[in-house]
C-alpha positions in Angstrom: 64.3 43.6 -35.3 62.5 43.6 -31.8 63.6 40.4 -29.4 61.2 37.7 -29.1 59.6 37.9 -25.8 60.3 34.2 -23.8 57.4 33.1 -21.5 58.1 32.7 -18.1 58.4 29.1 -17.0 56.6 29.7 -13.5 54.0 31.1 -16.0 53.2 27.9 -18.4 53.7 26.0 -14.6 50.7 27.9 -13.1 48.7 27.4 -16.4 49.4 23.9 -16.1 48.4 23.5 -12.6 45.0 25.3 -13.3 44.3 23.2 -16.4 44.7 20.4 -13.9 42.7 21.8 -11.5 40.2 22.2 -13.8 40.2 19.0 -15.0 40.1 17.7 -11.9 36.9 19.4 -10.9 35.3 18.0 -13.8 36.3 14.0 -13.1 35.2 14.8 -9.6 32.1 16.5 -10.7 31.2 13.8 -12.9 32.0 10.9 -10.2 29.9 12.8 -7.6 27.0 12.3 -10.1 27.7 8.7 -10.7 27.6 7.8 -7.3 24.3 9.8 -6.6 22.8 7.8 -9.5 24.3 5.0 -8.5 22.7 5.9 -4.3 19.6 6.5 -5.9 19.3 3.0 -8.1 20.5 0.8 -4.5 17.6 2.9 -2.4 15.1 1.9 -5.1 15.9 -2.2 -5.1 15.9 -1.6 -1.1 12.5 -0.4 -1.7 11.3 -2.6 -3.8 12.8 -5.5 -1.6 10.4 -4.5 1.1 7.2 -3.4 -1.0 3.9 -5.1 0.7 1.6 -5.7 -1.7 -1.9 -6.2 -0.3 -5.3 -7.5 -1.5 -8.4 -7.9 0.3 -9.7 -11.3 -0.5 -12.9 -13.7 0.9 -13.6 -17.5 0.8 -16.9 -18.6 0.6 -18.5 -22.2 -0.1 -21.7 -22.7 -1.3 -23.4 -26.1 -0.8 -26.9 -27.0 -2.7 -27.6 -23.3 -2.6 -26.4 -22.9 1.2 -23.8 -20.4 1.8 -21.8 -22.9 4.5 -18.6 -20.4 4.8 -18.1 -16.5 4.0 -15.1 -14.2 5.5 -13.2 -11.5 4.2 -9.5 -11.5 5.0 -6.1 -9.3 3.7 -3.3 -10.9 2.2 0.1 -9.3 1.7 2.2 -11.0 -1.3 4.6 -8.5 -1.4 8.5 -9.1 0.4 7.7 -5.9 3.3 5.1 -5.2 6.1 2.4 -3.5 5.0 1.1 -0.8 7.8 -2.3 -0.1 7.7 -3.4 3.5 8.3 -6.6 3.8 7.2 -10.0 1.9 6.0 -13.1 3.0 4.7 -16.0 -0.1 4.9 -18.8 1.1 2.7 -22.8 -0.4 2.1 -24.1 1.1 -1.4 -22.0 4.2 -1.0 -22.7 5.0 2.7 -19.9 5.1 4.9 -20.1 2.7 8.2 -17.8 3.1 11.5 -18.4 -0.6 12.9 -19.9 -4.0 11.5 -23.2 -2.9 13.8 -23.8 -0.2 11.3 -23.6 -2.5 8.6 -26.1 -5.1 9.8 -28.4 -2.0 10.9 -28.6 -1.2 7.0 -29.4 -4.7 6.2 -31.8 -4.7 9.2 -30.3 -7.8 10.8 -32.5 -9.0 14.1 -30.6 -7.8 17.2 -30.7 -12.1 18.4 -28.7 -13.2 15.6 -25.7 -10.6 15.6 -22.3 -12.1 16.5 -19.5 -12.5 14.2 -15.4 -12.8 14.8 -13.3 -10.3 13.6 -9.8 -8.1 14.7 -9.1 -4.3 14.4 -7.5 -3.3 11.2 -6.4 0.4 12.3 -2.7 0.5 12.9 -2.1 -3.5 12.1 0.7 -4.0 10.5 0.6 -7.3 8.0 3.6 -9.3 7.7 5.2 -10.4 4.4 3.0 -13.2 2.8 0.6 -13.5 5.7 -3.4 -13.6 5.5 -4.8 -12.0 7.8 -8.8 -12.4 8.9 -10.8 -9.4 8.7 -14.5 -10.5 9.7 -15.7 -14.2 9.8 -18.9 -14.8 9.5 -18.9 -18.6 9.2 -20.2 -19.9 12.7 -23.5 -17.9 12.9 -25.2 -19.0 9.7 -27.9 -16.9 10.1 -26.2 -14.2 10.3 -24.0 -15.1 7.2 -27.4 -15.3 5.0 -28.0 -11.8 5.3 -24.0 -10.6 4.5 -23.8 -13.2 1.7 -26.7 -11.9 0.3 -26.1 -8.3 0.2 -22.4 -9.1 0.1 -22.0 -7.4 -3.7 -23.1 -3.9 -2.2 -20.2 -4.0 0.0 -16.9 -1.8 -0.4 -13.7 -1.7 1.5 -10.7 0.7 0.7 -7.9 0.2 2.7 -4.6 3.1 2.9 -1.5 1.1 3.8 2.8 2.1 3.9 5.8 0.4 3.5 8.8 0.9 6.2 10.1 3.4 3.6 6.6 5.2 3.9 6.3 4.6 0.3 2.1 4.8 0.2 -0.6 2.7 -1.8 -4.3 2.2 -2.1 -6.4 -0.6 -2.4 -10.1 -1.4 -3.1 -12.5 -4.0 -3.6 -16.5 -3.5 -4.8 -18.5 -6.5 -4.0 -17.8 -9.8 -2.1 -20.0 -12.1 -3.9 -17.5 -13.8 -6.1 -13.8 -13.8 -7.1 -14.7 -11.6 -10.4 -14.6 -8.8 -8.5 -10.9 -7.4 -8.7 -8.9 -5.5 -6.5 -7.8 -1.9 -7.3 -4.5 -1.3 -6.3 -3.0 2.7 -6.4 0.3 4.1 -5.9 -0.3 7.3 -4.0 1.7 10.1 -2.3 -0.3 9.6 1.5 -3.5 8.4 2.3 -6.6 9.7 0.6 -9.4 8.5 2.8 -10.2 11.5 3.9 -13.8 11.2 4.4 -15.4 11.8 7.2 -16.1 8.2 8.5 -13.1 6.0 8.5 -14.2 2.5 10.1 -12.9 2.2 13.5 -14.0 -1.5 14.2 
């Protein structure tokens, strides 16, 4: 009968230590993933926790058929800054640069023009602030002719968060509070037309 051939101890030690090894790889593996999944669910709440949220609102008041106030203004609801990168201000479709363009369309009298407003371009909007687009309320006038063209009237503002996260909003009409905003998640900013309101 042929001897029974022993396994070498230092053998079954070295299979041991590469099972190990292997195994050890695999926990590793497996925490490396958890962690990264676990990086990735903390960078979302830190986004979140500093997502602006921004609408473009107006106030108006209307006394025995008398408009008596009219402004548009932005409000940011959301917990971050909103950035503002681009706007487009529209008139039934067409573009405008400047608030002059706009009361060229509604061919406003040159003596009654005058209105108080602040530049939009590259403002950033704090957390829960409103902040005053164009106010039309001391030149009466003046805030006839808006008010009454005032539901031909488009804005689309591009804004960021500090995390460069990147949203669009738009509102069609200013004539009363039925018009909504329209609100976008987007991957930059897509007013890319060729006139981007500068006032």
């Amino acid at each position: 009968m042929g001897k029974k051939k022993k396994l070498d101890p230092n053998l079954i030690i070295a299979i041991g230590v590469l099972l190990a090894s292997f195994a050890a790889l695999f926990v590793y593996v497996q925490q490396a993933s958890i962690m990264s999944e676990q990086t990735q669910i903390l960078l979302e709440q830190s986004k979140s926790s500093a997502w602006p949220n921004l609408s473009i609102q107006m106030n108006r008041s209307v006394i025995n058929s008398e408009v008596n106030r009219f402004d548009i203004h932005i409000s940011n609801r959301g917990p971050g800054p909103a950035i503002i990168e681009k706007s487009q201000i529209s008139y039934m479709g067409k573009s405008i640069r400047n608030w002059n363009e706009l009361y060229d369309l509604l061919e406003v009298p040159d003596t009654i023009r005058g209105h108080s407003n602040d530049i939009l371009y590259d403002k950033v909007i704090r957390p829960y602030e409103d902040w005053s687009l164009i106010d039309w309320t001391n030149n009466k006038q003046l805030m006839g002719y808006i008010y009454k063209n005032a539901d031909k009237i488009s804005i689309k503002i591009c804004y960021k968060s500090v995390y460069n996260d990147s949203w669009q909003v738009e509102r069609n009409g200013f004539k009363n509070n039925l018009e909504k905003n329209i609100r976008v998640k987007t991957k930059q900013c897509q007013l890319d037309g060729p006139i981007i309101f500068e006032e």
